[in-house]
C-alpha positions in Angstrom: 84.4 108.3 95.1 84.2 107.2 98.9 86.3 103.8 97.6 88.5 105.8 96.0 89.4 108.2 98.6 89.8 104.9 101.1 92.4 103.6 98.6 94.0 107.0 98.8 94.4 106.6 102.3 95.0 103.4 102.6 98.3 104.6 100.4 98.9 107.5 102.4 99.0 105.2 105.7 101.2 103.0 103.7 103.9 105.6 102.7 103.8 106.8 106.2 104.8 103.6 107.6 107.6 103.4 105.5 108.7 106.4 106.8 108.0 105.7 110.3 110.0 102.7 110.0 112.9 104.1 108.0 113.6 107.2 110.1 111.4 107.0 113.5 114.3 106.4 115.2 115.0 109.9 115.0 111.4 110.6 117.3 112.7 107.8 119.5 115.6 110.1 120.8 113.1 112.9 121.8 110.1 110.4 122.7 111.7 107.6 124.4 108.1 105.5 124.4 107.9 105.5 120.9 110.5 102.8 120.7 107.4 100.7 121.6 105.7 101.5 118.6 109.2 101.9 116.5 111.2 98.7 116.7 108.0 96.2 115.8 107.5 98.7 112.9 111.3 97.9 112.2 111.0 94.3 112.0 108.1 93.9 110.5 109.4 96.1 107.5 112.8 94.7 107.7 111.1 90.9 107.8 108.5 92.2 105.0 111.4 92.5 102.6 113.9 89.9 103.8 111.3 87.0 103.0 109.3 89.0 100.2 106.6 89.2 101.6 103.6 90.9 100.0 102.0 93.6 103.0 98.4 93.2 103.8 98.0 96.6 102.8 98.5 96.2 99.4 95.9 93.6 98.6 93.8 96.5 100.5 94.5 99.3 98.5 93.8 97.5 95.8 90.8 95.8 96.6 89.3 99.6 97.2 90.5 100.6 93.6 88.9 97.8 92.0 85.7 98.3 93.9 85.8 101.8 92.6 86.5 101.1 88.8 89.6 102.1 89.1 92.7 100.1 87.8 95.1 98.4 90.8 98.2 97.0 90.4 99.5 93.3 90.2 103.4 94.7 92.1 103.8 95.5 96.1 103.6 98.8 97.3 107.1 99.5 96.9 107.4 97.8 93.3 104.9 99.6 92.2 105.5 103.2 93.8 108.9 103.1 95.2 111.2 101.0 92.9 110.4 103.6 90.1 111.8 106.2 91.9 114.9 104.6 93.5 115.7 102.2 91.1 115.1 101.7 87.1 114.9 98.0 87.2 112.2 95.6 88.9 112.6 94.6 92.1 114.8 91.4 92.9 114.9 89.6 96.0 118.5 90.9 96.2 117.1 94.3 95.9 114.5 93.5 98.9 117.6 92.0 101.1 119.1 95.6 100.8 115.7 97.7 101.0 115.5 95.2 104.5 119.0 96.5 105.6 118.3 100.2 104.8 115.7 99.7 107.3 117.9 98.1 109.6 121.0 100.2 109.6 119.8 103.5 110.4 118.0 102.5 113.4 120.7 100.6 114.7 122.8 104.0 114.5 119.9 105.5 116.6 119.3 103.1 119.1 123.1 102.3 119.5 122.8 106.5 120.9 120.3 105.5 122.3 122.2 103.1 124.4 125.3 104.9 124.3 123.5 107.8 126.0 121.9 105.7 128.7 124.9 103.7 129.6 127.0 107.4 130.2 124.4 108.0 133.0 
């Protein structure tokens, strides 16, 4: 049960990081010093899917399960609960060149306000 629940976290830190790369940005504005924490996020997310890479906390997760008895899962993270979701087909490494720009683009549109605002002080 105690494996279990360390897989389920191990997930749940997972999907957060996704997030936190995706649209942290958007804390940057209000918490300038997050950027520190942000833009590695960024490229390592962005670099993660530009040279399919498999994250570390994948082979984690499901280590755990397997400790636990449960079943894990031969895909990445986002093969395996993201793709599903987003997109009907597996994932392609022109598929990860694109999930590596959605990661890009929208913090590029921050920080560029980001700079825009400090420059018009």
């Amino acid at each position: 049960m105690l494996l279990s629940l360390a897989a389920d976290a191990v997930l749940l830190v997972h999907l957060l990081f996704i997030v936190f790369a995706l649209l942290g940005g958007v804390l940057v504005l209000r918490w300038r010093w997050l950027a520190w924490l942000h833009l590695p996020a960024v490229l390592w997310a962005a670099t993660v899917e530009a040279q399919q890479w498999l994250c570390p906390l994948t082979p984690l997760e499901n280590a755990l399960r397997q400790a636990a008895g449960e079943a894990g899962y031969g895909a990445g993270f986002v093969e395996h609960y993201l793709l599903p979701i987003i997109y009907p087909a597996g994932l392609t490494p022109g598929i990860q060149l694109w999930l590596a720009v959605l990661v890009v683009l929208p913090n590029l549109l921050v920080y560029g306000l980001l700079l825009w605002r400090w420059r018009g002080r």
